[in-house]
C-alpha positions, -999 to +999 in steps of 0.1 A: +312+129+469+313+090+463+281+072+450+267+061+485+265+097+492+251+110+461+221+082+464+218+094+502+214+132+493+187+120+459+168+102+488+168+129+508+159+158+482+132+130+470+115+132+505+114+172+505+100+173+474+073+146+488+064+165+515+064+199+498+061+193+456+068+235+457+100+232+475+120+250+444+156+249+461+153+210+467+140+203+430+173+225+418+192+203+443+181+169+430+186+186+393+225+187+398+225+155+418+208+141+386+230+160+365+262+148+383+249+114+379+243+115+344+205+116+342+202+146+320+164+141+316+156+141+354+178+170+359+157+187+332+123+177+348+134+189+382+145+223+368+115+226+355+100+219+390+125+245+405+108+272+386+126+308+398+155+284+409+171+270+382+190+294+356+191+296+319+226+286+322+214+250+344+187+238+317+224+249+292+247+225+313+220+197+308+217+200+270+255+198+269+255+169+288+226+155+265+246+164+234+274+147+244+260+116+257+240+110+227+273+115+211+292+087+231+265+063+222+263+063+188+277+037+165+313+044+161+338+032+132+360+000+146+386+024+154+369+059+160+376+054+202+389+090+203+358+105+198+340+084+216+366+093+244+366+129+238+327+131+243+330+111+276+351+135+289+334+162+275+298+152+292+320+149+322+332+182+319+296+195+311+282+180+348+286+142+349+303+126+372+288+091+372+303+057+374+285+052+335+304+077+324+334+063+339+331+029+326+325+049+288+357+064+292+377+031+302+362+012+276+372+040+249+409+038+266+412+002+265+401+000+229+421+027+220+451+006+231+440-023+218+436-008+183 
């Protein structure tokens, strides 16, 4: 799904959950759109939201994806891209699919070369 269309369906869900703030199956659906954008801490407050919806194993995928983000932004040694790399993918692989997480894992590529 490319970008445009991920912000179309968020803006979408968004007005569902407007007009009908118990709509569980639309708060679970703007959860993974969050989560495949990246934005672990929405995706955790509209799981909440979903209630009976969302799984054990949804509010799981989001931690992993927190754990790993927090792990690509830390302060890494000068040459220490690989990790930074392997955490990029490994929030990808946990749910994110964003163009930030993209960018991380160029960045950690091109320094890895450079280095």
């Amino acid at each position: 799904m490319t970008m445009g269309r991920l912000l179309e369906a968020v803006g979408e869900c968004k007005e569902a959950v407007r007009i009908d703030p118990c709509f569980g199956r639309a708060h679970r659906r703007l959860a993974i759109l969050y989560l495949t954008l990246g934005e672990a801490e929405k995706a955790i407050l509209h799981y909440k939201l979903a209630r009976r919806e969302a799984s054990s194993e949804d509010i799981a995928q989001v931690n992993r994806l927190q754990i790993h983000r927090s792990k690509c932004s830390e302060p890494r040694k000068p040459r220490d891209w690989h990790s930074v790399l392997k955490e990029a993918q490994s929030a990808a692989s946990s749910g994110a699919d964003s163009v930030r997480l993209c960018g991380l894992q160029c960045c950690s590529a091109r320094a890895s070369f450079l280095h």
